[in-house]
Backbone of each chain as ProteinMPNN parsed JSONL, in Angstrom:
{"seq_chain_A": "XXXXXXXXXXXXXXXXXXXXXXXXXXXXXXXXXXXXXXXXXXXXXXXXXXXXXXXXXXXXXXXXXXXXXXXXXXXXXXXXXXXXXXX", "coords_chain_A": {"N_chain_A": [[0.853, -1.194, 0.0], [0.783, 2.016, -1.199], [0.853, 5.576, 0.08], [0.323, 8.736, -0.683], [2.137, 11.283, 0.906], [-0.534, 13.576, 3.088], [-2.223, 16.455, 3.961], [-3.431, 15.126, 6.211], [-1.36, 13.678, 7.493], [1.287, 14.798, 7.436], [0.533, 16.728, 9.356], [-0.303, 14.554, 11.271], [2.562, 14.025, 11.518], [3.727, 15.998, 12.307], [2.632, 16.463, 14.914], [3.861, 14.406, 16.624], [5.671, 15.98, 17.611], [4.664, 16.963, 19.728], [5.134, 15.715, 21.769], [7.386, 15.51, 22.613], [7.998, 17.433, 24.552], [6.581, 16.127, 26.999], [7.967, 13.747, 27.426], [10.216, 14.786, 28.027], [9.112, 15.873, 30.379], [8.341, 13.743, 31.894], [10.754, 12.061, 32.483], [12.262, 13.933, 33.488], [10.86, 15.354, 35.853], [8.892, 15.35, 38.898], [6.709, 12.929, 40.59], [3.898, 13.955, 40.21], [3.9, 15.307, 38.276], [5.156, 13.743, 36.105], [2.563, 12.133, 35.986], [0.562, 13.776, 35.213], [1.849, 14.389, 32.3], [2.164, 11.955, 31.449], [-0.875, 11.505, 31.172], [-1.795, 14.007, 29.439], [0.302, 13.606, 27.418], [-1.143, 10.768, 26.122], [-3.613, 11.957, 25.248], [-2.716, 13.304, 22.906], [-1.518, 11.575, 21.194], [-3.478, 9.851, 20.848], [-4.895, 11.869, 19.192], [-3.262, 11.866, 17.698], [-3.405, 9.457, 16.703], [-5.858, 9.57, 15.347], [-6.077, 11.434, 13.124], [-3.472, 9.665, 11.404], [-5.436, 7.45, 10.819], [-7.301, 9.317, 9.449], [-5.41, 10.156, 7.196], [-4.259, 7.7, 6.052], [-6.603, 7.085, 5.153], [-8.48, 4.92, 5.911], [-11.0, 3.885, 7.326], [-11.568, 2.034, 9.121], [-8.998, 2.091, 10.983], [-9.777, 3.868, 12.772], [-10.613, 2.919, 15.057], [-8.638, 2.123, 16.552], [-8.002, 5.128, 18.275], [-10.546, 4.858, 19.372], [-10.572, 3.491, 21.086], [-8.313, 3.785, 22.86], [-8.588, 5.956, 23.842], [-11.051, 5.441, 25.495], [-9.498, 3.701, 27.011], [-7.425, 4.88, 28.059], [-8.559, 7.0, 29.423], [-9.761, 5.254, 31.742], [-7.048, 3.792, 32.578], [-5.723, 6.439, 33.671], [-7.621, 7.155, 35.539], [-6.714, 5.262, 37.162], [-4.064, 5.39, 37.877], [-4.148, 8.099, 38.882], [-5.761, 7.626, 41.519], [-3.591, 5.346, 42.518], [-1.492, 7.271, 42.843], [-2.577, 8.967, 44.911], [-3.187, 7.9, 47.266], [-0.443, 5.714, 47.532], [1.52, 6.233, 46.18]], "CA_chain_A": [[0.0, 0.0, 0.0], [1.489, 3.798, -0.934], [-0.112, 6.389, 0.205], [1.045, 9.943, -0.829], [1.739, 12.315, 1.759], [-0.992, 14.229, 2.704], [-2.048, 17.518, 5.129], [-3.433, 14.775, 7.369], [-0.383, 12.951, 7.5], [1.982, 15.978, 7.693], [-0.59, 16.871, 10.606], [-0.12, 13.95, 12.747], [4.161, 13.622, 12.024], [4.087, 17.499, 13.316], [2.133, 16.122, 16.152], [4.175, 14.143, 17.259], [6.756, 16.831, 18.057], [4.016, 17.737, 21.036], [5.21, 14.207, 22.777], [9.111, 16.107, 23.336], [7.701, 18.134, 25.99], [5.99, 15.15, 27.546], [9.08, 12.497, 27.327], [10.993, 15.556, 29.258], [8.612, 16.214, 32.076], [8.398, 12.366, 32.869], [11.545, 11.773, 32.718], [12.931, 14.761, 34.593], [10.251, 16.074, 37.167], [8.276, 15.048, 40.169], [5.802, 11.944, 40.365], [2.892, 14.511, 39.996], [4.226, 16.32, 37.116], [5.06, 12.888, 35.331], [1.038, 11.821, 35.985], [0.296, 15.03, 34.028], [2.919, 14.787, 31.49], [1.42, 11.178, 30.77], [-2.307, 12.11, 30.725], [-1.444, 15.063, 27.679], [0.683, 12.672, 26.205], [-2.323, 10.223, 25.691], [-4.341, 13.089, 24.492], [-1.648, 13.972, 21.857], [-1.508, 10.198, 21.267], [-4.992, 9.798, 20.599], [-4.584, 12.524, 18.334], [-2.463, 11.492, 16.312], [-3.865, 8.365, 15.367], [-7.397, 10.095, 14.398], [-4.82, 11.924, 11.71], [-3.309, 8.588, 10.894], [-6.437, 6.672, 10.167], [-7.903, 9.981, 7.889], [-4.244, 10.218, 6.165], [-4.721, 6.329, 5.266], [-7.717, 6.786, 3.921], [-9.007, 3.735, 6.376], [-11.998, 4.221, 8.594], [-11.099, 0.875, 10.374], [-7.664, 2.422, 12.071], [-10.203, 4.952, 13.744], [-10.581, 1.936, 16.335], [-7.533, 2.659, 17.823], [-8.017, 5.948, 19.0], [-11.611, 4.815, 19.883], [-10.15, 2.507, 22.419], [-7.444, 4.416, 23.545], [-9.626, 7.202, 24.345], [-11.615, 4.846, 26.449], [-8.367, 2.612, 28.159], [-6.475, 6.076, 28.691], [-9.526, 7.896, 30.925], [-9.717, 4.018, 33.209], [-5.709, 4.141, 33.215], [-5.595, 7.643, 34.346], [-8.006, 7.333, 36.853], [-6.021, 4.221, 38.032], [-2.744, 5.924, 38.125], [-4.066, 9.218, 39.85], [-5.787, 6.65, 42.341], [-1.978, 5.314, 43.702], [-0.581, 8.71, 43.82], [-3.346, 9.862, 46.559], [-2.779, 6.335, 48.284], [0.263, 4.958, 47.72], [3.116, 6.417, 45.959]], "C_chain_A": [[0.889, 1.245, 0.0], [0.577, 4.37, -0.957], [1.173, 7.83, -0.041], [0.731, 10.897, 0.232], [0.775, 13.652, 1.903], [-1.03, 15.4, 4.249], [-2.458, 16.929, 6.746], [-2.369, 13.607, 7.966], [0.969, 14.147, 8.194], [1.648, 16.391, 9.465], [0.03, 15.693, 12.05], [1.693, 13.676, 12.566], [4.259, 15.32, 12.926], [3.852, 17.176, 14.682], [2.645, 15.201, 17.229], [5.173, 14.622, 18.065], [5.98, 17.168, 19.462], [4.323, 16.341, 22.355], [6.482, 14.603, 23.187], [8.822, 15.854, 24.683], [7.44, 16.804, 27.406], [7.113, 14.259, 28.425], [9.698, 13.785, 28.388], [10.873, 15.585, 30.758], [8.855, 14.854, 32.683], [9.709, 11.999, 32.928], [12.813, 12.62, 33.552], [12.165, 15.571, 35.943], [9.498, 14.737, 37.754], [7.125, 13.777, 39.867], [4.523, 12.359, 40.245], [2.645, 15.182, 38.664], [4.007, 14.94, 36.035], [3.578, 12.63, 34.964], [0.266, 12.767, 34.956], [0.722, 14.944, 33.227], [1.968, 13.274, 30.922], [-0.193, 11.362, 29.999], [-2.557, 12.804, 29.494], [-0.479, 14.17, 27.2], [-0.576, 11.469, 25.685], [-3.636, 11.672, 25.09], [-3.888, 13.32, 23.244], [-1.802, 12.412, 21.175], [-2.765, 10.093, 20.149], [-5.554, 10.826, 19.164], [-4.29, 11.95, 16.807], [-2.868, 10.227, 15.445], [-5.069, 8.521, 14.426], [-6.554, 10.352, 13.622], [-4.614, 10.92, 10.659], [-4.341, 7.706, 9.859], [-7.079, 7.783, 9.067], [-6.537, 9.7, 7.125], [-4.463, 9.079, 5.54], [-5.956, 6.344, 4.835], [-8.744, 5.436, 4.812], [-9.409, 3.958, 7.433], [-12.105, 2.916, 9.796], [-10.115, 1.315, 10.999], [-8.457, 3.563, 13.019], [-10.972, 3.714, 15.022], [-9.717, 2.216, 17.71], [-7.443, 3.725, 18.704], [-9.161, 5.701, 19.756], [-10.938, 4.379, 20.917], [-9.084, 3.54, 23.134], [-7.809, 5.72, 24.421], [-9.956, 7.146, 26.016], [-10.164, 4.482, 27.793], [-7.766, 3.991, 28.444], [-7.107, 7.206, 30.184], [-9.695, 6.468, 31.875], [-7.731, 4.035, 33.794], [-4.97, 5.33, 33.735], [-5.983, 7.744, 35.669], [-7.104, 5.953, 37.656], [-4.655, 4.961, 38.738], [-3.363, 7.384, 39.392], [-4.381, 8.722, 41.427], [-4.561, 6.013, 43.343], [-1.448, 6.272, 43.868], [-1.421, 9.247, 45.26], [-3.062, 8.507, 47.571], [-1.486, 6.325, 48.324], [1.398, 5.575, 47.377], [3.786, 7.698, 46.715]], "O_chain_A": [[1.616, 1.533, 0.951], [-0.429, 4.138, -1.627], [2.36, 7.9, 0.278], [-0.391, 11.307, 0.53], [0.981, 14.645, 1.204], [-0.292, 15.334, 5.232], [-2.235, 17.436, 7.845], [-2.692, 12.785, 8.823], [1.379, 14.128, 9.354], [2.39, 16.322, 10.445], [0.51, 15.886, 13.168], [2.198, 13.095, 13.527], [4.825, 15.547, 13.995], [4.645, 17.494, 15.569], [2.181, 15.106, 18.365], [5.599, 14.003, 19.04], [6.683, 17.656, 20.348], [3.812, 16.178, 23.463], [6.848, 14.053, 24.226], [9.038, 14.977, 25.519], [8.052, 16.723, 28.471], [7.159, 14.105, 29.646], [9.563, 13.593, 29.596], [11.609, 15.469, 31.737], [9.441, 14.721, 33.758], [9.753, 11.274, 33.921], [13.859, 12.194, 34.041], [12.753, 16.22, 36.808], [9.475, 13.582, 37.327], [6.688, 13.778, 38.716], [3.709, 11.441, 40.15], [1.587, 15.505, 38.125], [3.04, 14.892, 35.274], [3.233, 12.842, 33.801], [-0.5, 12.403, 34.064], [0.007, 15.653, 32.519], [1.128, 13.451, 30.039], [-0.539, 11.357, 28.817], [-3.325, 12.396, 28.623], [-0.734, 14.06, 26.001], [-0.762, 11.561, 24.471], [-4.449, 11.461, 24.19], [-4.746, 13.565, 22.395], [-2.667, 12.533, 20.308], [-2.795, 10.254, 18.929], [-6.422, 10.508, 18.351], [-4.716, 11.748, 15.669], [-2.785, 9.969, 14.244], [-5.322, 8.006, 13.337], [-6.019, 9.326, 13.203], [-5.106, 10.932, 9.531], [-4.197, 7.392, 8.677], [-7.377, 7.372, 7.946], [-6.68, 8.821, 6.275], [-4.889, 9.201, 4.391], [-6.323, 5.466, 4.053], [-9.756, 5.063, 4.219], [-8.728, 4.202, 8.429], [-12.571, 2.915, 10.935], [-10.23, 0.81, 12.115], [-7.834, 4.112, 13.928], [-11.915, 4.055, 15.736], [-9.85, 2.391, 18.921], [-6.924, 3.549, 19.806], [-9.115, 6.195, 20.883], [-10.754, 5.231, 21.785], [-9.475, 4.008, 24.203], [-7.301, 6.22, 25.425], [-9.676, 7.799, 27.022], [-9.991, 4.876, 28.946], [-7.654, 4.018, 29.669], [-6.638, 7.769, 31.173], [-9.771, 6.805, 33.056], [-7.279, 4.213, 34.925], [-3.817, 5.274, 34.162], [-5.341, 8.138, 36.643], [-7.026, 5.959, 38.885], [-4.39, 5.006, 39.94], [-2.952, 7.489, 40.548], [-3.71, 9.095, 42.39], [-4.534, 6.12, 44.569], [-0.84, 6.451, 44.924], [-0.977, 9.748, 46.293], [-2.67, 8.632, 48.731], [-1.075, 7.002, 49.266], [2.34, 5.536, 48.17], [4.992, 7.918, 46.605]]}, "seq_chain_B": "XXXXXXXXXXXXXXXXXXXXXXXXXXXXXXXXXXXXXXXXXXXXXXXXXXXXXXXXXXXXXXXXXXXXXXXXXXXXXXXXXXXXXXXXXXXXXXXXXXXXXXXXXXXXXXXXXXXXXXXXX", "coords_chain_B": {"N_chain_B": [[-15.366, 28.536, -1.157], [-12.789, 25.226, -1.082], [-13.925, 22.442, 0.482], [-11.877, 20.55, 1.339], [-9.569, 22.179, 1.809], [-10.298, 24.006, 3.528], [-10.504, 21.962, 5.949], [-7.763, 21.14, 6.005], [-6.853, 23.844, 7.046], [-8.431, 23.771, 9.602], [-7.029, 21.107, 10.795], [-4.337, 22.32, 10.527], [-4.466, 24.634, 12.768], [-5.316, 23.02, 15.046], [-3.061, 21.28, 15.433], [-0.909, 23.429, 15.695], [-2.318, 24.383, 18.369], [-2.09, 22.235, 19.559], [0.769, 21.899, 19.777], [2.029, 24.227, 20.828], [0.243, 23.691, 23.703], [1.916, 21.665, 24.823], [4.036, 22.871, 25.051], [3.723, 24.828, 26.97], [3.447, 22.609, 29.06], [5.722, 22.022, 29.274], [6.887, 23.731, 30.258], [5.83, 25.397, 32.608], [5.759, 25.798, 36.304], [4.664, 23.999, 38.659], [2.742, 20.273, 39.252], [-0.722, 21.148, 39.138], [-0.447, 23.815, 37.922], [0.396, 22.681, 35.168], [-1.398, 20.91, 34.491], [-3.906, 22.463, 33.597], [-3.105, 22.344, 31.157], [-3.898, 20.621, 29.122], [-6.813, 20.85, 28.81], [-7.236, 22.491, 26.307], [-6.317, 21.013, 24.695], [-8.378, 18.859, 24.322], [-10.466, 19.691, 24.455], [-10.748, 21.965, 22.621], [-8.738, 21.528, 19.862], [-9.724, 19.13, 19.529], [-12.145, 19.203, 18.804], [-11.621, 20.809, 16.412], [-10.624, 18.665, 14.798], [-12.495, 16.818, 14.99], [-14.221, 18.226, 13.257], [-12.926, 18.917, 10.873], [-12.778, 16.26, 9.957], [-15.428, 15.249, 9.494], [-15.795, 17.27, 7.58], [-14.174, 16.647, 5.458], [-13.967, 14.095, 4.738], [-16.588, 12.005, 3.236], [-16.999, 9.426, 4.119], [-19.45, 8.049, 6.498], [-18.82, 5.851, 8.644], [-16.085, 6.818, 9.312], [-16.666, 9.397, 9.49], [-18.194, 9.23, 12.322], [-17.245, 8.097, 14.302], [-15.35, 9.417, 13.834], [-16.277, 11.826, 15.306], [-16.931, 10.764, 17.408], [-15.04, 10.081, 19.613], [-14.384, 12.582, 19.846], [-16.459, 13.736, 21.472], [-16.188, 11.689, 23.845], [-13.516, 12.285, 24.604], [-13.669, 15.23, 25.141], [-15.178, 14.436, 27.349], [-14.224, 13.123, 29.054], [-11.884, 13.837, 29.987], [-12.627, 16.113, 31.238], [-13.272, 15.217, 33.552], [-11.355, 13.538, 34.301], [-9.518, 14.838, 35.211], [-10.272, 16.986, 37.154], [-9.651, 14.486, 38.883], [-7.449, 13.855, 38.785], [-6.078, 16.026, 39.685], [-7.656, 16.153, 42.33], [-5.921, 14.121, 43.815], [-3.239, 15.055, 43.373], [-3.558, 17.805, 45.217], [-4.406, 16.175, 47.243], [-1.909, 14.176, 47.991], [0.171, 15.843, 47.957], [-0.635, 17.793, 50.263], [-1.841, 16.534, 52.225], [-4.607, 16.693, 52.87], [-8.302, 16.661, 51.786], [-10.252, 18.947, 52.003], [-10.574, 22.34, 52.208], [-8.445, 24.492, 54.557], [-8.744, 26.705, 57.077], [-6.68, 28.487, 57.53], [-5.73, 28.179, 55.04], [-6.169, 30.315, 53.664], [-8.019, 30.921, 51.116], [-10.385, 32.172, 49.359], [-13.175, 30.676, 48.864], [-13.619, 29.285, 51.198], [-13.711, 31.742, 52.973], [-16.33, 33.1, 51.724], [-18.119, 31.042, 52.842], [-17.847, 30.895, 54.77], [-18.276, 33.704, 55.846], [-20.991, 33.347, 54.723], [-22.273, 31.739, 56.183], [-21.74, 32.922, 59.25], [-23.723, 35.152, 58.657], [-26.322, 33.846, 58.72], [-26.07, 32.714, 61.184], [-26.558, 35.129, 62.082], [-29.158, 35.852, 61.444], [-30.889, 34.158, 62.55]], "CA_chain_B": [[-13.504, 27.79, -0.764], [-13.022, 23.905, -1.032], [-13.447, 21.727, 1.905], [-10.262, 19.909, 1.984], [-8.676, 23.385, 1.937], [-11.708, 24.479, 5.143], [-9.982, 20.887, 6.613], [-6.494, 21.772, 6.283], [-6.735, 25.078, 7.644], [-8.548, 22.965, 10.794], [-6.227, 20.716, 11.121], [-3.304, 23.273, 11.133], [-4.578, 25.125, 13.811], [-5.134, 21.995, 16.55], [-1.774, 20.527, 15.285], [-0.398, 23.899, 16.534], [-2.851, 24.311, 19.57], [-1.388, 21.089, 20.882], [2.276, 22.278, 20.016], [1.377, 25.25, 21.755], [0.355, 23.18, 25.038], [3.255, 20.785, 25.129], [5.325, 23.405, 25.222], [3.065, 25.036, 27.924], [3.348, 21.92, 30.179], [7.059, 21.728, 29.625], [7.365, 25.294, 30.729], [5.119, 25.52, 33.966], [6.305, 24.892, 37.34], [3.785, 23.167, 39.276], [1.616, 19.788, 38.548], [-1.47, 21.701, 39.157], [-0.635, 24.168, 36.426], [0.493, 21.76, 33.993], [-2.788, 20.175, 34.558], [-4.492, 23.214, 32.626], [-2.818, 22.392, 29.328], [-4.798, 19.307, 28.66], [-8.105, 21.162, 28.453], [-7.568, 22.941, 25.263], [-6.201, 20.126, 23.43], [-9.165, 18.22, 24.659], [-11.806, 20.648, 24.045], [-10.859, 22.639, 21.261], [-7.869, 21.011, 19.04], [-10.458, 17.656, 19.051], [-13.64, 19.853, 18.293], [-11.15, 20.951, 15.158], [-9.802, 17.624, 13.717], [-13.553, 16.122, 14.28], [-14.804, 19.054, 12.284], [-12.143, 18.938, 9.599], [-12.891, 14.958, 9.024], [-16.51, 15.486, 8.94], [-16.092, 18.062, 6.388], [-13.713, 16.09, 4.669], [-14.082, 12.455, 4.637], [-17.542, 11.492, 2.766], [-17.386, 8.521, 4.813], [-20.139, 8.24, 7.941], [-17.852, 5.457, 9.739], [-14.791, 7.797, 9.812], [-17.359, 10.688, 10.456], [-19.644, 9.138, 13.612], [-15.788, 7.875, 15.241], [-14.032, 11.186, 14.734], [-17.36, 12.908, 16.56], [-17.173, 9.977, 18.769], [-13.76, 10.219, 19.7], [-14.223, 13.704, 20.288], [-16.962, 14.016, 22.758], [-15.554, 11.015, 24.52], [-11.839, 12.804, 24.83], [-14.12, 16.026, 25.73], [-16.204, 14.258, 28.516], [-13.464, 12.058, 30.36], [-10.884, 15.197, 30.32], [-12.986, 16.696, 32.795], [-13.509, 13.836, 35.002], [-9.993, 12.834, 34.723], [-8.61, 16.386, 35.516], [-10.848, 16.55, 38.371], [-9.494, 12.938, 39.822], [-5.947, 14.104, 38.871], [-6.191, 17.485, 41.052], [-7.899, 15.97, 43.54], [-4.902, 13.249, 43.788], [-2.293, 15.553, 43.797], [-3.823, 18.146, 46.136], [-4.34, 14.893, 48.616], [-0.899, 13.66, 47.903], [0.706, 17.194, 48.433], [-1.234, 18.359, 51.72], [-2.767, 15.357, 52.966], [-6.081, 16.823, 52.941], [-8.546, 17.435, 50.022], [-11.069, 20.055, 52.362], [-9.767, 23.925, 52.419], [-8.366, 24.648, 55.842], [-9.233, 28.097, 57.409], [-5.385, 28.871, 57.648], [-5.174, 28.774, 53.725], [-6.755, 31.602, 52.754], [-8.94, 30.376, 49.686], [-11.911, 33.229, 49.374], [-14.471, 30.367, 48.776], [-14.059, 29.134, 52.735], [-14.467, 33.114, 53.643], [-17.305, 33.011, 51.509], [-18.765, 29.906, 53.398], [-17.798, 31.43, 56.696], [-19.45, 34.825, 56.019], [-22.935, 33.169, 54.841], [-22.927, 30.914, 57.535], [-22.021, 33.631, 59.954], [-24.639, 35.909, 58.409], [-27.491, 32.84, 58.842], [-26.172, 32.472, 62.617], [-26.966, 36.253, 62.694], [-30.468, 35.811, 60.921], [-31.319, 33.677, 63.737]], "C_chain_B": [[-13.941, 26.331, -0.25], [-13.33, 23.551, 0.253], [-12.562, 21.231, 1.955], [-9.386, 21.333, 2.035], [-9.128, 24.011, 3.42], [-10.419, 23.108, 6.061], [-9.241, 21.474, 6.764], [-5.762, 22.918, 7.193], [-6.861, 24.517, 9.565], [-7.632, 22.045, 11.652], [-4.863, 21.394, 11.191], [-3.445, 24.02, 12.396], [-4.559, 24.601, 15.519], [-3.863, 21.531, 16.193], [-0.927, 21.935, 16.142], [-0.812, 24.624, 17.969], [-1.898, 23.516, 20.385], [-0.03, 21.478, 21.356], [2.498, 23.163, 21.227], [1.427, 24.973, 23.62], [0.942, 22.556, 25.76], [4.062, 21.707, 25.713], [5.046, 24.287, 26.588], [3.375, 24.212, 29.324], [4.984, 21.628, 30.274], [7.452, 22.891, 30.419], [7.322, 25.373, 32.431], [5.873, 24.529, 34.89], [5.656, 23.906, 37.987], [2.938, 22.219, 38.498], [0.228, 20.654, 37.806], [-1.453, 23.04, 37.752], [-0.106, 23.714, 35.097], [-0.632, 21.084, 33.567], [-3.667, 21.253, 33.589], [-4.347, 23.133, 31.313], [-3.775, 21.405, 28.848], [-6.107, 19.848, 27.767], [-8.167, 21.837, 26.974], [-7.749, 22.061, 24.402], [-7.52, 19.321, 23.518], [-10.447, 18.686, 24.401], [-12.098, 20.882, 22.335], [-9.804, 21.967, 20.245], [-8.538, 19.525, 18.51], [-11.326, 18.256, 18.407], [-13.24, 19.977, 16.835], [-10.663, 20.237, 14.067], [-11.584, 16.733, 14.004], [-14.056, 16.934, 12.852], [-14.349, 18.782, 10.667], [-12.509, 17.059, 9.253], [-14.353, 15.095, 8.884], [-16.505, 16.35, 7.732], [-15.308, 17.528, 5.204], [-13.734, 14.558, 3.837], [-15.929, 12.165, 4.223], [-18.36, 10.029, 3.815], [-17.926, 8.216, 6.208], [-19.363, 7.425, 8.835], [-16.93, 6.489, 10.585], [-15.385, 9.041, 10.56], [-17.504, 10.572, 12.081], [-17.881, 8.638, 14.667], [-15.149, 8.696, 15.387], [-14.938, 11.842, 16.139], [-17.501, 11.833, 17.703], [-16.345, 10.23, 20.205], [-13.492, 11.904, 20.781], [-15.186, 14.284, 21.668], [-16.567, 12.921, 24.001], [-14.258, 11.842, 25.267], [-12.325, 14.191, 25.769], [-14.815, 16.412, 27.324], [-15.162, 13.84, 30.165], [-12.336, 13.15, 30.557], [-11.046, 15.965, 31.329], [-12.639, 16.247, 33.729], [-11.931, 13.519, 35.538], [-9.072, 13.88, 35.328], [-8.802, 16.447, 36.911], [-9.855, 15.803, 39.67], [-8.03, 13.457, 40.022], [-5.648, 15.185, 39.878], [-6.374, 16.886, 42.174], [-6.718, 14.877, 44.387], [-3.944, 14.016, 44.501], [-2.168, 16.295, 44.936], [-3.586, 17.195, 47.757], [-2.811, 14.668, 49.526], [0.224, 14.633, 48.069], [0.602, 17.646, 50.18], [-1.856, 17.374, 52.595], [-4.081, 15.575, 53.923], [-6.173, 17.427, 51.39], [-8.929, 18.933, 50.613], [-10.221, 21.402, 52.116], [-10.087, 23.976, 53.866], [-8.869, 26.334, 56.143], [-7.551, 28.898, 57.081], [-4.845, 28.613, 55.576], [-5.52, 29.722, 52.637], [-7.426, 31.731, 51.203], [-10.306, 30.732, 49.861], [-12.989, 32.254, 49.036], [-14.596, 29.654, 49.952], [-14.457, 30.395, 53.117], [-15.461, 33.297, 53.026], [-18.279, 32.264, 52.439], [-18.871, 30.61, 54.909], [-19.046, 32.636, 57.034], [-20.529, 34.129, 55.603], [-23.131, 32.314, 56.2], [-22.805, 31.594, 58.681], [-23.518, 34.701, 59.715], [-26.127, 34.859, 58.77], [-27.403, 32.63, 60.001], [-27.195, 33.719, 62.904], [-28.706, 36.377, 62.426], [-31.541, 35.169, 62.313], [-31.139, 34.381, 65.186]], "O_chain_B": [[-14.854, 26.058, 0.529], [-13.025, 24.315, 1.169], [-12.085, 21.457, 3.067], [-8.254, 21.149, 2.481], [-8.329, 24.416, 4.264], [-9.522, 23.58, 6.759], [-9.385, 22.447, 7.504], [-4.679, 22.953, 7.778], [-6.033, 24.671, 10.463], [-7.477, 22.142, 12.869], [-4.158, 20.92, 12.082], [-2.456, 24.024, 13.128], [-4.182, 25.117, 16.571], [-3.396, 21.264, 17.3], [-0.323, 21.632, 17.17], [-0.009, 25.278, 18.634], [-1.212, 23.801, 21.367], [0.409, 21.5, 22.506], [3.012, 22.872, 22.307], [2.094, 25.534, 24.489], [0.85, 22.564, 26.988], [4.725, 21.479, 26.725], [6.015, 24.493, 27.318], [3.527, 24.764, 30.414], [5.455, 21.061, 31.261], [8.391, 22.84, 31.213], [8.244, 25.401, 33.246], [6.341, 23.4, 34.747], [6.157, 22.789, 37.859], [2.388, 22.588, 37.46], [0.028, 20.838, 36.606], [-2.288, 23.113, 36.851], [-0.208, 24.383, 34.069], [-0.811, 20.719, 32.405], [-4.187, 20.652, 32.65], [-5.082, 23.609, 30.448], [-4.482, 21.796, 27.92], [-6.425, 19.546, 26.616], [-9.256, 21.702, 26.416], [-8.663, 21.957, 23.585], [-7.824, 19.039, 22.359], [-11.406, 17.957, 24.146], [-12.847, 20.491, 21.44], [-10.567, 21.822, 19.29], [-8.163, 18.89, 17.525], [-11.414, 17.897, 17.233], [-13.986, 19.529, 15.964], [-10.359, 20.625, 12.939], [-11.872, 15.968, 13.084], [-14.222, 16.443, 11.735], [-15.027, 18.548, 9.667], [-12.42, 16.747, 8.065], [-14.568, 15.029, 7.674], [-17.309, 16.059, 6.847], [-15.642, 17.846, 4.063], [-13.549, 14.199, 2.675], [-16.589, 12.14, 5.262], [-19.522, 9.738, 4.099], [-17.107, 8.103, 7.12], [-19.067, 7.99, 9.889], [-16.918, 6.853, 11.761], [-15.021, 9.581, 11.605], [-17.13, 11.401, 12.911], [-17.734, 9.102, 15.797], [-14.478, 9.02, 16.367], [-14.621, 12.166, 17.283], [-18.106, 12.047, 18.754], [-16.735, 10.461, 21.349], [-12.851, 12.206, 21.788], [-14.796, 15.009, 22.583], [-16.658, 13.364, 25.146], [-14.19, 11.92, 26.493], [-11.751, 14.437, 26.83], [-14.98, 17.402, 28.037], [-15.218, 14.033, 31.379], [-11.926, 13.127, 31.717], [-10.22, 16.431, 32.114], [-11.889, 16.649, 34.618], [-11.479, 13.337, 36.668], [-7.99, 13.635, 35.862], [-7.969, 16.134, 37.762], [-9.485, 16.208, 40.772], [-7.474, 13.506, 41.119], [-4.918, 14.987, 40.849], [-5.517, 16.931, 43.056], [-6.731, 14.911, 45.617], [-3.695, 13.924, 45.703], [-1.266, 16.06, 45.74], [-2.971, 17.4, 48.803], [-2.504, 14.796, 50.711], [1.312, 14.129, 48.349], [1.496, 17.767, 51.018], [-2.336, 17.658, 53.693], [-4.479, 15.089, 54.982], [-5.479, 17.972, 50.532], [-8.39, 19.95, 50.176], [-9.045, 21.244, 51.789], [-11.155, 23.738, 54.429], [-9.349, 27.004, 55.228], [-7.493, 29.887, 56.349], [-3.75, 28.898, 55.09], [-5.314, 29.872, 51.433], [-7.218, 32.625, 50.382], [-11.203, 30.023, 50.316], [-14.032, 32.876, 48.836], [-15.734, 29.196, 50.058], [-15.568, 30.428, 53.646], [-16.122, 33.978, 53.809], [-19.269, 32.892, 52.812], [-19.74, 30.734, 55.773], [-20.024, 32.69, 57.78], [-21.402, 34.372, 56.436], [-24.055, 32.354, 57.013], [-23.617, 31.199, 59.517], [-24.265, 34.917, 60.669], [-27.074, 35.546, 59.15], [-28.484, 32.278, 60.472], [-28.222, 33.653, 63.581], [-29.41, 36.985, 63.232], [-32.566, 35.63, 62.814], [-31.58, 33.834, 66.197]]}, "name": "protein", "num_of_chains": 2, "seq": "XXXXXXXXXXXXXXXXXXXXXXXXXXXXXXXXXXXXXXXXXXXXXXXXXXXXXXXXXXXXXXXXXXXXXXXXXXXXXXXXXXXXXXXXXXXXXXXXXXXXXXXXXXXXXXXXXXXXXXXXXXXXXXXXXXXXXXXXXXXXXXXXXXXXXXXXXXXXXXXXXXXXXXXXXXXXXXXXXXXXXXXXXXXXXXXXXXXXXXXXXXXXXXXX"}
């Protein structure tokens, strides 16, 4: 399959430049900051694959963000969950 | 003026919304205001890439999943912001309530009506 680059393709490789910031905070600040820094990285994430699936042209890859959508707001609230408890 | 040109324009603008907020949450000192960046991308940078595939994509699958996608990402952003604040706050101060000793004008609110309702009586 070739697909020729298009503005929603362009779109989500720009987008992934918004995952830097992200990869920084978690890997250089505080266990509160990281929790945040993940959260907008799944946002950005999520993003990018809506992009993906229009750029391909294939309304089946818009699954992935469906789900991820979903599993990212239960693994959020899980994660914010051990920081007030546990970590 | 075309729609894939209407798209394009859409999708340029949340592609640099988000940039925008990354660079926002790399900046800011505190969780708590890092926690504010989320909401745009979540609001408005989704509202703009459903829009732009509805106006672009012919196809109702791709349509009814972008707009799915988007009030989903719109709904649980709250909730999850919420949970995340209330976390950190916890996990910071080891209380959620507002104490009297932290000076947060919606306990002196609370104080003055409920003093004013002692006085009513």
């Amino acid at each position: 399959m070739s697909v020729q680059m298009n503005y929603w393709l362009w779109g989500a490789f720009a987008l992934l430049f918004a995952l830097v910031p992200c990869l920084y905070v978690c890997g250089f600040k505080g266990v509160s900051d990281r929790l945040v820094a993940l959260e907008f990285g799944s946002c950005i994430v999520t993003l990018d694959l809506v992009l993906l699936a229009e750029g391909f042209h294939r309304p089946s890859f818009y699954d992935l963000p469906l789900t991820l959508a979903f599993l990212s707001f239960g693994g959020g609230m899980v994660f914010a969950r051990f920081l007030q408890r546990w970590l | 003026m075309h729609h894939s040109t209407i798209a394009a324009v859409l999708v340029g603008i949340a592609v640099a919304l988000s940039l925008a907020c990354s660079l926002g949450v790399a900046v800011m000192k505190s969780p708590l205001q890092r926690l504010h960046y989320s909401a745009p991308v979540c609001s408005f940078a989704v509202a703009l890439i459903g829009c732009a595939v509805w106006l672009d994509d012919p196809n109702w699958q791709a349509r009814l999943k972008a707009v799915l996608i988007a009030v989903i990402m719109f709904l649980m952003n709250a909730i999850l912001s919420h949970a995340t604040a209330r976390a950190i706050r916890i996990r910071e101060d080891k209380h959620f309530e507002p104490l009297a000793s932290e000076d947060i004008p919606l306990l002196a609110t609370a104080e003055a009506s409920e003093r004013s309702t002692q006085a009513e009586k």
